[in-house]
C-alpha atoms as one frame of an Amber mdcrd trajectory, in Angstrom:
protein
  53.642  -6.955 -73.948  56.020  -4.230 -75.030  59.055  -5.691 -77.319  62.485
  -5.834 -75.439  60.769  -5.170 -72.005  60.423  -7.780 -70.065  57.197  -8.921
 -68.027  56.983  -7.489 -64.501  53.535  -7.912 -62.638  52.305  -5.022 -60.553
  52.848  -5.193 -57.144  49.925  -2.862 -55.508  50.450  -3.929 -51.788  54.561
  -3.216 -51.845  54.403  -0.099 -54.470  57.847  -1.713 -56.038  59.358   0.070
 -59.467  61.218  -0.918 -61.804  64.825   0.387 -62.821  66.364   1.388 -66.012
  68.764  -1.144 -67.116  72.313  -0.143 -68.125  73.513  -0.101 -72.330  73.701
  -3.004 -73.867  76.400  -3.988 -76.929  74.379  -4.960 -80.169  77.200  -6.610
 -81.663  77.607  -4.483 -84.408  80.248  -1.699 -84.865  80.626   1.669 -85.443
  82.665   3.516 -88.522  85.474   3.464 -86.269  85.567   0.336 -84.669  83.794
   0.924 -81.520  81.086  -1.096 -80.789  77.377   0.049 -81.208  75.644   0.392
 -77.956  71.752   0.245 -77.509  70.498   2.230 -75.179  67.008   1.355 -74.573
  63.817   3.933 -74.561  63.202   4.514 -70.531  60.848   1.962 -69.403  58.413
   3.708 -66.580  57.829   1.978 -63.413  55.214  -0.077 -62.071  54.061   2.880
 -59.616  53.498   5.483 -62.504  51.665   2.673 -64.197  49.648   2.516 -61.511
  49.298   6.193 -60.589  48.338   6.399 -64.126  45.760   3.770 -64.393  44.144
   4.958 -61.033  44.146   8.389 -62.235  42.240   7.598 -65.502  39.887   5.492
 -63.062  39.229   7.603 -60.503  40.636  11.341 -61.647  39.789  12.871 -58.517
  42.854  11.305 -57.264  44.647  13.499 -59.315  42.914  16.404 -58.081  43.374
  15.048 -54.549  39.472  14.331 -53.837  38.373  11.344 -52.091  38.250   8.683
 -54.673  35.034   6.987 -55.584  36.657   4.347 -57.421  35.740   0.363 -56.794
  39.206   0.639 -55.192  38.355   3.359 -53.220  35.266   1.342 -51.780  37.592
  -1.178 -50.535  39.790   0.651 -48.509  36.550   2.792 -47.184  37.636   5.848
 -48.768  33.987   5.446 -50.994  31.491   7.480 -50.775  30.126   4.267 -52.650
  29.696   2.456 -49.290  31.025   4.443 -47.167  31.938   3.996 -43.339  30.119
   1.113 -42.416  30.811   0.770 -38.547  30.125   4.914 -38.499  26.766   5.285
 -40.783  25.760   2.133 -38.903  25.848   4.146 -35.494  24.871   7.238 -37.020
  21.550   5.630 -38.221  21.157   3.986 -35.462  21.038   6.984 -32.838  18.573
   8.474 -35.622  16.065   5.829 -35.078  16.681   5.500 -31.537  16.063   9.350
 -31.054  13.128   9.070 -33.015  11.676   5.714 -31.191  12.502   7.977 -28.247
  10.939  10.954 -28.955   7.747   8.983 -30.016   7.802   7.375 -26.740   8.052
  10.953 -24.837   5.063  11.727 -26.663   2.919   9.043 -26.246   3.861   8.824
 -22.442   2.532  12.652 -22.152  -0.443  11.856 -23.831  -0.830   8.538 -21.609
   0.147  10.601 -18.707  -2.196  13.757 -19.597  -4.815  11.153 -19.966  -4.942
   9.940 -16.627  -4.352  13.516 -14.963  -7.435  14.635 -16.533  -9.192  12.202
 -15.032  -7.720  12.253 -11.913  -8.107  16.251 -11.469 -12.016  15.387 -12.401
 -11.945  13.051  -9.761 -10.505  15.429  -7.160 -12.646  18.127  -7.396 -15.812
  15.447  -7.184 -14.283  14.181  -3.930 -13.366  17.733  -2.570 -17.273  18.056
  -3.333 -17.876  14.989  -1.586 -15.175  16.513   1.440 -16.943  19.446   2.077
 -20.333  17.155   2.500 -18.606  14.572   4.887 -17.680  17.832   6.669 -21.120
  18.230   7.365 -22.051  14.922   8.262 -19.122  14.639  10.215 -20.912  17.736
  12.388 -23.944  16.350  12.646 -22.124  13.314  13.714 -20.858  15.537  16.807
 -24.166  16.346  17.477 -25.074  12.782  18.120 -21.882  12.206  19.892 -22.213
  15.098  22.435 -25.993  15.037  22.689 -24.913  11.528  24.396 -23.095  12.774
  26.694 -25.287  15.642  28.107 -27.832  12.873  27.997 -25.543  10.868  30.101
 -24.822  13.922  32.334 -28.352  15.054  33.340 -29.004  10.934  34.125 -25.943
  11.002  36.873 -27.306  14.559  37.753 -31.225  13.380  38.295 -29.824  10.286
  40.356 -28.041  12.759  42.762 -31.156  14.792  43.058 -32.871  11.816  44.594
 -29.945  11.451  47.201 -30.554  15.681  48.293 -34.499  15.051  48.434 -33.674
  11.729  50.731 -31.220  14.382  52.618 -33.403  17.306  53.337 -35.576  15.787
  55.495 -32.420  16.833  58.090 -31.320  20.166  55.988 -34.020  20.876  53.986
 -32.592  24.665  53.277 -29.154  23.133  52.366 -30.446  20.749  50.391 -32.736
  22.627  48.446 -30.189  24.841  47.257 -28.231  21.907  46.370 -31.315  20.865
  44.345 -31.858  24.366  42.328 -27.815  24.413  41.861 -28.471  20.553  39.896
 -31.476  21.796  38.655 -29.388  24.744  36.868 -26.612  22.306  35.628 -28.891
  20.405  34.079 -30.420  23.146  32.006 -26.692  24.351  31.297 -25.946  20.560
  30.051 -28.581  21.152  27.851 -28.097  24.342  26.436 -23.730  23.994  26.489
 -23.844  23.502  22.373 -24.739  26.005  19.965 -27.799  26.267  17.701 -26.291
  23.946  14.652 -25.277  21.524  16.598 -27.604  21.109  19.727 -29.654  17.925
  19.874 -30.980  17.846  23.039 -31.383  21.916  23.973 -31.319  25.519  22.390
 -35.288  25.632  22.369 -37.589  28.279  20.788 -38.516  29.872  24.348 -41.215
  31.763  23.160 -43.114  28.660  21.733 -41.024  26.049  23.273 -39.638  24.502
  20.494 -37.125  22.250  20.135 -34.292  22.751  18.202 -33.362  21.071  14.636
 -29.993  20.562  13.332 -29.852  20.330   9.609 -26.627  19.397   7.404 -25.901
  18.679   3.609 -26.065  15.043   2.367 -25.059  15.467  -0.983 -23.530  17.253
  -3.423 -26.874  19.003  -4.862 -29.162  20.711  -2.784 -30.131  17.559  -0.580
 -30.711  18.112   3.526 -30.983  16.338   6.280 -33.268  17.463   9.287 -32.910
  16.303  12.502 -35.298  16.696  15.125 -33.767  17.373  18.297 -35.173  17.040
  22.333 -35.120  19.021  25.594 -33.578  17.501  28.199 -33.479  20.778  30.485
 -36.548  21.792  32.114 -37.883  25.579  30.970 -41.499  26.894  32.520 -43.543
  30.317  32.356 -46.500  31.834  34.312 -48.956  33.174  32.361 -50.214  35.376
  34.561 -54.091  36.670  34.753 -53.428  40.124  33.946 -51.731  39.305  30.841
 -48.239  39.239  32.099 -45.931  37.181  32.152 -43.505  35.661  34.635 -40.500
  33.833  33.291 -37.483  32.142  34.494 -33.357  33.003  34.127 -32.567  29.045
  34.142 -29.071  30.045  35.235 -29.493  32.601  38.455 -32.252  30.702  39.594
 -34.722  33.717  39.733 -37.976  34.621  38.303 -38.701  37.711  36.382 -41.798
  39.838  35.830 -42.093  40.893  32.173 -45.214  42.900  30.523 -45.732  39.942
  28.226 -44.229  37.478  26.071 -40.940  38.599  24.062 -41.967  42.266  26.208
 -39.753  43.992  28.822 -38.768  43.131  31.971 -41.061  44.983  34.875 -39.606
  47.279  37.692 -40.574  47.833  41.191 -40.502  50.705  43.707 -38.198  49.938
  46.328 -37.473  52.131  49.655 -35.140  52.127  51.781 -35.729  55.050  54.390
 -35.392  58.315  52.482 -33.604  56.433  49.340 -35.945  54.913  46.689 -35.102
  53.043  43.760 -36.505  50.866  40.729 -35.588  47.357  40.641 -35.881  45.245
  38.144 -39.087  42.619  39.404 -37.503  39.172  39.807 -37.645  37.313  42.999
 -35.267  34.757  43.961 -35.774  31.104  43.921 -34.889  30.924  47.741 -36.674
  33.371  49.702 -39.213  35.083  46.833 -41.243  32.785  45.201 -43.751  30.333
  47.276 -46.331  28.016  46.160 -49.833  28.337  47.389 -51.508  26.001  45.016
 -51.061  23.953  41.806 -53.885  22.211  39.674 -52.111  19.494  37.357 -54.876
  19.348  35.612 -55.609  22.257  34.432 -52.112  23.944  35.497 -53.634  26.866
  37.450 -51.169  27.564  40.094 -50.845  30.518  42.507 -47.741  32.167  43.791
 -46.465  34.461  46.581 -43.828  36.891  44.971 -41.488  38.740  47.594 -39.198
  41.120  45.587 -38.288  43.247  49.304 -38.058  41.343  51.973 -39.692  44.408
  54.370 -42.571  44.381  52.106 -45.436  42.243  51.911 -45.653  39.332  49.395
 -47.542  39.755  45.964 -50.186  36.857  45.100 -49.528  36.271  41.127 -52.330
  33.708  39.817 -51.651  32.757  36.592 -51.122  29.270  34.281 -48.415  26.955
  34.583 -46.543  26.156  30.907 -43.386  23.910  30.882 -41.274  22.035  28.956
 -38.329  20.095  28.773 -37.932  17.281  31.478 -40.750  19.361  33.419 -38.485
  19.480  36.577 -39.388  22.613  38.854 -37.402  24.373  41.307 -37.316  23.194
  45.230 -40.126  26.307  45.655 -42.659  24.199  43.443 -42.020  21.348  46.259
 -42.251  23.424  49.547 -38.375  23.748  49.128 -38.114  19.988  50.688 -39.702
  21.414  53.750 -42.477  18.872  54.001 -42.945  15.097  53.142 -45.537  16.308
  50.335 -43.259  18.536  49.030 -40.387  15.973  48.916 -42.835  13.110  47.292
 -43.646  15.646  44.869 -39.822  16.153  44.021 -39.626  12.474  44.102 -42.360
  12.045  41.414 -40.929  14.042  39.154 -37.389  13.430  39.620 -38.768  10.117
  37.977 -41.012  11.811  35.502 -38.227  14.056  34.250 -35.716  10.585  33.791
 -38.327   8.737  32.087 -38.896  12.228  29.561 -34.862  12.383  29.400 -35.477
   8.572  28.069 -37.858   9.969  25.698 -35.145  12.963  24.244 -32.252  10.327
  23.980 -34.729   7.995  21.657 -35.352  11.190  20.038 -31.410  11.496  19.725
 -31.086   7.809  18.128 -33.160   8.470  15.502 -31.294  11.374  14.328 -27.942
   9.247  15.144 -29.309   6.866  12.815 -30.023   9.577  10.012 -26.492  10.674
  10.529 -25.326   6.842   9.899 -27.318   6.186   6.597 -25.648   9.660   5.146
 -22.579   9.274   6.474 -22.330   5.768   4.917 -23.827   7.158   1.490 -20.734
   9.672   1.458 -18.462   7.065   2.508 -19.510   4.760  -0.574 -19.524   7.429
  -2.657 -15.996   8.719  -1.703 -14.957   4.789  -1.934 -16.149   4.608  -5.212
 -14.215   7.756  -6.712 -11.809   6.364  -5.032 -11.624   3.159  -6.865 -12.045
   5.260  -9.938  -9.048   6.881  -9.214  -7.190   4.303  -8.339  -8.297   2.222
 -11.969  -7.656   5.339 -13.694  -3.808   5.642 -12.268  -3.402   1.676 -12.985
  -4.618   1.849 -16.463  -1.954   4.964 -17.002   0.941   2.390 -15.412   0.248
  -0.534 -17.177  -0.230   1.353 -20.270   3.098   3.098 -19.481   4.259  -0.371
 -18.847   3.416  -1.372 -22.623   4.583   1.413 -24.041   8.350   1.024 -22.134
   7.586  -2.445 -23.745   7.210  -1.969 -26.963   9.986   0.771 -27.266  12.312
  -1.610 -26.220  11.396  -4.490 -28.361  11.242  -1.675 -31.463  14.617  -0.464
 -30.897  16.286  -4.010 -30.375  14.777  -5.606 -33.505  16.274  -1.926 -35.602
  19.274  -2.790 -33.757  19.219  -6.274 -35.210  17.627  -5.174 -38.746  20.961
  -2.647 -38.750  23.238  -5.424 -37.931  21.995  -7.958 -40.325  21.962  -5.007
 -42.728  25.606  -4.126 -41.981  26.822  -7.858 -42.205  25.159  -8.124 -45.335
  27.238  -5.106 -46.893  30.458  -6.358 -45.238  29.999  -9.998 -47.317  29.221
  -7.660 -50.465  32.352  -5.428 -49.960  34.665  -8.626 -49.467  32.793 -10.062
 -52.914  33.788  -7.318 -54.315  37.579  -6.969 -53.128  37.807 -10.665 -54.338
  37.066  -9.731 -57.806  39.333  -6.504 -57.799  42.244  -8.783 -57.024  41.628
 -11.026 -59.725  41.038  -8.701 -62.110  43.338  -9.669 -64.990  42.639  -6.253
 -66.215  44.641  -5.216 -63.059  47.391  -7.511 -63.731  49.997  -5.113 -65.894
  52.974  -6.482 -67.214  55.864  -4.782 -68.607
């Protein structure tokens, strides 16, 4: 308390001053009679008081800085505590950035997990493709080996119907038989190599063809054994020739021997002369003059020119195949032995087409067991895959999980945190307004 001032309490919140009062009589006189005035030392006002005492508390103030003063923290201009709704979001974007980018990474590595696996996986089953490929051939072969079987059945059933025929058109019906007898051998023969079942013989040693595929994905191989349901024959002839069929234009050829050339003969026609090639035609060239079954010696009548006499070929008879001959082998349907004959092995050469399409369901059931095998082990990778790209989702599901949960209980830590500092700040206001120290009076 300053003598002759009187008390005046700060006001912070209105920033009031106070006024110089006017002179004052003493009651005492001067030499001359006037009365002695007092005039009293200028009193300074509450806001310099306060200006002062702020300065000497915080004297960046008078420097205009930001003040770091307990007052300063509770009107946020601290760099004591700060902005608390601001650092609050500030920190909180940090750790959600960071949650974030942890989660980016551990997704990649979750997701470069599974790819790995999966690309493994892909190039096993392309493997496994390329195999199935095969099979899936060989499956064909089956298939179509069926159907020529099927083909030459409906074909050998019509053959009986010409034989019944010819006893009124033997010569029509003949032909009719060699044209059925060369669609039959076409049936057989209408696939290639790799996938012919049921033709595509060795004609030099008659033997039949083989279709072999992959069954696995190292060097394994499936063989399958394959019929004739055509009919191919040769004469070998006494002088060491050979005569040999073209299955197609119903003829039969002369060659020097097996796998040799084909033979020519002289033929004249008045003054001209030329070399043919030796092949006489199933209609009017080739007769039968006898046939041992047993021992398969046959003898032939070959007309190549029709003005010149017939050449007697004696020879052996080798077939294979169905074992079906041409109408010449049966008197071309001219006579009841001949047709009998036809009938015979009409029969004979269904019950052999019987034996081919047996030979065909064993391979068909090769084809099964591997094509099965490759199906379960495609299945498998398969479900390998498919575990592998579930184990990456529900792992991504965790991890979303757990992100989530992480960043709502930061958010909550933060808030807690912040409410914390708010009751800490108003604590600390309370006690700057009761301050007596901050209580000035004049």
């Amino acid at each position: 308390m300053v003598s002759g001032i009187s008390s005046f309490p700060l006001n912070f919140a209105g920033g009031l001053s106070l006024s110089n009062p006017a002179p004052t009589a003493t009651g005492n006189t001067n030499p001359d009679g006037s009365p002695v005035t007092s005039t009293p030392t200028e009193t300074p006002n509450s806001t310099s008081l306060l200006q002062a005492f702020t300065t000497i508390a915080n004297p960046n103030l008078a420097s205009g800085q930001n003040s770091g003063s307990v007052l300063g923290a509770y009107t946020y201009d601290s760099s004591f505590f700060g902005s608390l709704p601001t650092e609050q979001s500030q920190l909180l974007t940090q750790i959600a950035s960071h949650a974030k980018q942890q989660f980016t990474d551990l997704q990649s590595a979750i997701q470069s997990t599974y790819q790995q696996k999966a690309d493994t996986i892909t190039a096993v089953t392309n493997q496994w493709i390329t195999v199935k490929a095969s099979v899936n051939n060989a499956q064909a072969s089956v298939t179509q080996a069926g159907k020529s079987i099927d083909a030459v059945n409906s074909a050998l059933l019509d053959m009986r119907g010409l034989i019944s025929n010819s006893a009124q058109d033997a010569k029509y019906n003949a032909q009719q038989f060699d044209s059925s007898l060369a669609a039959i051998n076409q049936q057989a023969d209408r696939l290639g190599r790799s996938l012919n079942l049921v033709g595509s013989i060795n004609r030099n040693d008659f033997t039949p063809n083989q279709v072999q595929y992959r069954n696995n994905l190292g060097t394994g191989v499936s063989t399958l054994n394959g019929g004739y349901i055509g009919s191919d024959y040769r004469i070998m002839a006494s002088d060491g020739t050979v005569w040999i069929p073209d299955l197609n234009a119903n003829t039969l050829t002369h060659y020097s021997e097996l796998q040799g050339v084909p033979q020519t003969v002289t033929v004249t026609d008045g003054t001209n002369t030329v070399q043919l090639p030796e092949a006489a035609s199933y209609q009017n060239g080739v007769k039968l003059v006898s046939y041992n079954a047993t021992t398969k010696a046959i003898t032939l009548q070959i007309t190549i020119n029709p003005s010149d006499p017939p050449k007697t070929v004696t020879g052996t008879l080798q077939q294979t195949g169905n074992n079906l001959m041409p109408s010449w082998f049966y008197d071309n349907l001219t006579t009841d032995a001949g047709r009998q004959r036809a009938f015979k092995a009409v029969s004979e050469a269904t019950s052999r087409v019987t034996l081919a399409a047996g030979t065909v369901q064993v391979a068909a059931n090769t084809v099964a067991t591997d094509s099965k095998n490759v199906d379960n082990a495609m299945n498998a990778l398969n479900a390998q895959n498919s575990s592998a790209q579930l184990t990456e989702l529900q792992q991504l599901q965790d991890l979303q999980t757990k992100y989530t949960q992480q960043v709502q209980a930061m958010q909550n830590n933060l808030n807690q945190l912040s409410s914390q500092q708010q009751n800490y700040i108003d604590a600390f206001a309370s006690q700057i307004s009761d301050d007596p120290f901050l209580s000035i009076t004049i």
